[in-house]
C-alpha positions, 0 to 999 in steps of 0.5 A: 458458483461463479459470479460474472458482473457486468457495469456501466457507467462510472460517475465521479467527482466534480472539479473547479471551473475556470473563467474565460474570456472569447478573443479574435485571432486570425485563421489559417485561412485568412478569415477571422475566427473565434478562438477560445484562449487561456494558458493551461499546462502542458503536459510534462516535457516528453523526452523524445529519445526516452519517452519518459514523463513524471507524474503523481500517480496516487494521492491521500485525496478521499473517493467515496465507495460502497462496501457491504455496509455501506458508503464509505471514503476510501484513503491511500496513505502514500507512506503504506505503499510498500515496494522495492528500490527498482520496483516498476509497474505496467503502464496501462489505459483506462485499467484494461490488463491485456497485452495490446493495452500495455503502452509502457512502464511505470517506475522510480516510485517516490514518496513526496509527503501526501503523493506517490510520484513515478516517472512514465515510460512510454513504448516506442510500438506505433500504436501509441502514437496518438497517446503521446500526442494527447499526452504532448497537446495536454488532453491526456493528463490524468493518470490512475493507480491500481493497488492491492490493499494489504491492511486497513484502519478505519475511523470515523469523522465527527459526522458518522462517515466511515473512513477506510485507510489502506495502511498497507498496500501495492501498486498493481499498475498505473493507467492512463485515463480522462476521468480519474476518481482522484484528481490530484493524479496527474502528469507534471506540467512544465511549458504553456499552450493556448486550448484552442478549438482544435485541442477542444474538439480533441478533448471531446472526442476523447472524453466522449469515447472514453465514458461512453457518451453519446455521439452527438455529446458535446455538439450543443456544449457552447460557450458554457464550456470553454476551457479544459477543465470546464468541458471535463466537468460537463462530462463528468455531469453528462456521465452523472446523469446518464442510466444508473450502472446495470448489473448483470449476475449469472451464477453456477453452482458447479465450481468446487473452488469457489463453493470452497472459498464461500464455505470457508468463509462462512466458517471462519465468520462463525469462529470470529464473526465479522463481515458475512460476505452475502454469498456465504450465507448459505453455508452460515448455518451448516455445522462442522458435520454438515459442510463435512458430508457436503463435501463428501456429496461434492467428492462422489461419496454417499452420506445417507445412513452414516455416522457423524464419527464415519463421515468425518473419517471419510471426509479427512482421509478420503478425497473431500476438500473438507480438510482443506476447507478447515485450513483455509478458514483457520488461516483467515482467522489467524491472519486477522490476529496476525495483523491485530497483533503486529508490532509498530516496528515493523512500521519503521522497517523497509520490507524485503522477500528472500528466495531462501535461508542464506545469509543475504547481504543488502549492498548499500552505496554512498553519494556522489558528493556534490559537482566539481567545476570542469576544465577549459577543456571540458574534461570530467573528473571520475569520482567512485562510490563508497558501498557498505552491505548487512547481513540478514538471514531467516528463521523458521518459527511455528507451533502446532494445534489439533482440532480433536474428534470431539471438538469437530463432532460437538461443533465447538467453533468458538474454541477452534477460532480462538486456538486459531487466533492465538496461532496468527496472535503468537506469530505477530508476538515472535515478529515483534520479539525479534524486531525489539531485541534488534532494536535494543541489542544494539548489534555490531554492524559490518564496521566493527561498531555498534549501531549506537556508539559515542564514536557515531554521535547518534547515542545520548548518555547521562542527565541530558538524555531524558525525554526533553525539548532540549534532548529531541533537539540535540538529537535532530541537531546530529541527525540533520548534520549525519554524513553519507558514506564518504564521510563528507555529503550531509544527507540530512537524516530528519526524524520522522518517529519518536519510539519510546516505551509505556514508561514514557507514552505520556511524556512524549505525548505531551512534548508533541501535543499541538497547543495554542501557545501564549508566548512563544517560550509556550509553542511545542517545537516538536509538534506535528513534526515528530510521530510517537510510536509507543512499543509495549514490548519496550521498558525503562526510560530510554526512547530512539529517533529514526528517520522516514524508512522511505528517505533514510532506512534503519531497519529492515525485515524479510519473509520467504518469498514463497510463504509471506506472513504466518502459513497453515497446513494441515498435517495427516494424523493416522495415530490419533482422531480428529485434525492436526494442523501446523502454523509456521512463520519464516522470518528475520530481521536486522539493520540496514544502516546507522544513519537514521536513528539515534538512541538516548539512554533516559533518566 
């Protein structure tokens, strides 16, 4: 059954408005006209050789939206965004994916605290053109991220509002537009221009295209609106009031892999529970035996007169996508336990994908120091930099599971879904194995020496080791003062994460609570300053600092590029009845870097 759904319209929220004041200056022509001044900046300087400009491109700023359960504020946690070093992105407009809409290229993606920044290369094709002149004169401002949200963490705020947090997600594409649903993403601005009434009728121009206004908007806006923020704010309103979105569904009942994914997911809400997507509920209440002849009806292959035993026969060993329905209801239900489950390491990690099971060699290189004065002559000095690689490899870890005869005719879906979920469960389990046993092995890197050793200063032994104020603050002494490759840059490794295990979770939690402080021997120096990251799997009283995997990486993982995360299939089972099924996970795991963590022993 596909499903097509048309909308129109696209309220979104209100900004600030700014006062004005009209003055006098004279016109091209002589005469005196009114012109409407204030000092707005101006887009980022376009370098006119690279056509390159910054921007924030996503921010953690909440946009309301509406899911099957009801409105709910959606947030971007910039230090969720997962990508590579020379990653980039489409430069798109308005979040049209086609060839002609492409205008450019988004890249050198940045985490700066609560905002994701990203510098803009625009193409040289002449059609783009005008954008560069919007994006010059200052009406085109506003930039917009399309992502793919990995996982979520919802809460609540104290009056009932849902909060849904992508914990984890990919940049799709960035898209030039007039209307964002976040605001703060934006183009840098550096130099000042007057909004006169030319920029004015530009501004509206565009906007009135963009959002679908009509002709005559913004003939009758008048003094109400005279500043560029102002006449976006009365688009905003106009689009607010315009006719609520129409929504237009076709359907047809004629797609098997549609009918596939609905009845998979209805069957996997049946193992677990959880969200119903609506179009499922069809299948909600159909049995093992019922969506097993439905497939063999869909396949060509009569039902009537057979056995519950012969149509489950026929529809794993004959050409019904019923074994593949199973499949793909098992793998939802393993992959929610899977990242149920996962370790907080993983975290702290930089994630990479691997195109095979050889030994991969992530080349580090060193700074550049600083600037050296030049020469009456104006002669440079040539510098080199210093490079240092780990080594990491994958693994290939996995079990298997059979969904008996009599399990598929009793229609035992609770006991499936939780053999199913110990699968995604034991998956996450050996990710986590494997990232402590890096963390406390404390292997020997390309150097010769271990990550943790007195020679590197980053390993705390003795009475002065244990959890204190004193402890963390010698160890943020050391990371602050660590130097780059070349043994002379200071590169500032701050500590972001305090890793301790259940042994000391009360100790760190009360070293980082933030508490009104009488005198200043009272005020929790490390609080708000140091995130607590509690790892069961952890014993004993020793605790680490790492620094932002975004500003100085330790750690790092990897998956096969060809089969991220836990992966089922079903395998064909001629010497016994029912269904076998196999889950397997490529993995590995090792050090990037000494440099952005520090390990003290305990007490």
């Amino acid at each position: 059954m596909n499903e097509r759904v048309t909308l129109t319209g696209n309220p979104d929220r209100a900004s600030r408005i700014r006062d004005v004041k009209p003055i006098h200056t004279p016109a091209p022509d002589g005469t005196t006209g009114e012109r409407l001044t204030r000092k707005m900046p101006l887009a980022g300087t376009l370098d006119p050789e690279a056509l390159t400009v910054t921007a924030v491109v996503a921010t953690g700023t909440p946009v309301q939206r509406r899911d099957s359960r009801g409105p709910f504020l959606e947030v971007l946690d910039p230090a969720g965004l997962l990508f590579e070093a020379d990653e980039d992105v489409p430069l798109l407009t308005d979040h049209r994916q086609s060839a002609r809409e492409t205008v450019g290229r988004a890249y050198g993606l940045t985490i700066d605290g609560s905002s994701v920044r990203a510098t803009l290369r625009l193409s040289m094709a002449e059609d783009v053109e005008p954008l560069r002149q919007r994006i010059t004169d200052g009406s085109l401002r506003h930039v917009s991220a399309g992502y793919q949200v990995l996982a979520w963490r919802e809460t609540r705020n104290p009056d009932g509002t849902r909060i849904k947090t992508a914990s984890k997600w990919r940049l799709l594409e960035v898209s030039l537009v007039p209307v964002p649903a976040d605001r703060n993403a934006i183009i840098h601005r550096s130099a000042e221009m007057p909004f006169d009434l030319v920029t004015r009728a530009a501004l509206i121009d565009t906007l009135r295209s963009a959002c679908n206004l009509p002709e005559t908007w913004g003939e009758d806006l008048g003094e109400e609106a005279v500043t560029d923020e102002e006449v976006r704010t009365a688009a905003r309103e106009a689009m607010m009031t315009c006719q609520a979105p129409r929504i237009r569904v076709r359907q047809s009942h004629d797609n098997p892999a549609e009918i596939q994914t609905r009845a998979a997911d209805a069957l996997a809400f049946r193992m677990t529970g959880g969200d119903l997507p609506e179009a499922s509920r069809e299948f909600v209440n159909m049995s093992l035996r019922d969506l097993a002849a439905d497939a063999l009806q869909r396949a060509g292959t009569s039902t009537r007169g057979l056995s519950a035993d012969e149509i489950f026969t026929r529809s794993m060993h004959g050409t019904s996508d019923f074994p593949l329905l199973v499949s793909n209801a098992m793998g939802k239900v393993a992959a929610q336990a899977y990242q149920a489950a996962e370790s907080p390491l993983k975290a702290l990690a930089r994630q990479r994908t691997l195109p095979n099971f050889k030994s991969s060699t992530a080349v580090r290189l060193g700074e550049m120091g600083r600037f050296e004065e030049m020469t009456e002559h104006g002669e440079f000095t040539h510098t080199t930099r210093a490079e240092a690689g780990e080594s990491m490899s994958l693994r290939t870890f996995g079990r298997a599971i059979n969904a008996s005869r009599k399990l598929l005719i009793d229609d035992d879906l609770g006991l499936l879904g939780d053999m199913t979920a110990a699968m995604g469960q034991a998956a996450a389990q050996t990710e986590a194995d494997e990232l402590v046993a890096l963390l406390t092995g404390n292997p020997v890197l390309s150097d010769g020496q271990p990550v943790f050793h007195a020679s590197r200063g980053n390993v705390g032994t003795g009475a002065g080791s244990a959890l204190t104020e004193a402890a963390l603050s010698a160890a943020r002494k050391h990371m602050r003062r660590v130097k780059g490759l070349d043994g002379k840059t200071i590169i500032d490794a701050k500590p972001r994460y305090l890793i301790v295990s259940p042994d000391l979770e009360t100790t760190a939690e009360k070293l980082l609570a933030s508490i009104y402080a009488a005198t200043t021997d009272d005020v929790a120096a490390f609080a708000g300053k140091l995130i607590p990251v509690v790892e069961p799997r952890l014993t004993g009283n020793a605790w680490y600092l790492m620094a932002d995997p975004s500003r100085v990486p330790s750690l790092q993982y990897a998956y096969l590029s060809a089969a991220q995360g836990v992966q089922i299939q079903r395998q064909e089972a001629w010497d016994q009845l029912g269904m076998k099924f196999r889950a397997w996970l490529d993995f590995g795991c090792g050090w990037l870097d000494w440099r952005g963590s520090y390990r003290a022993a305990g007490a």
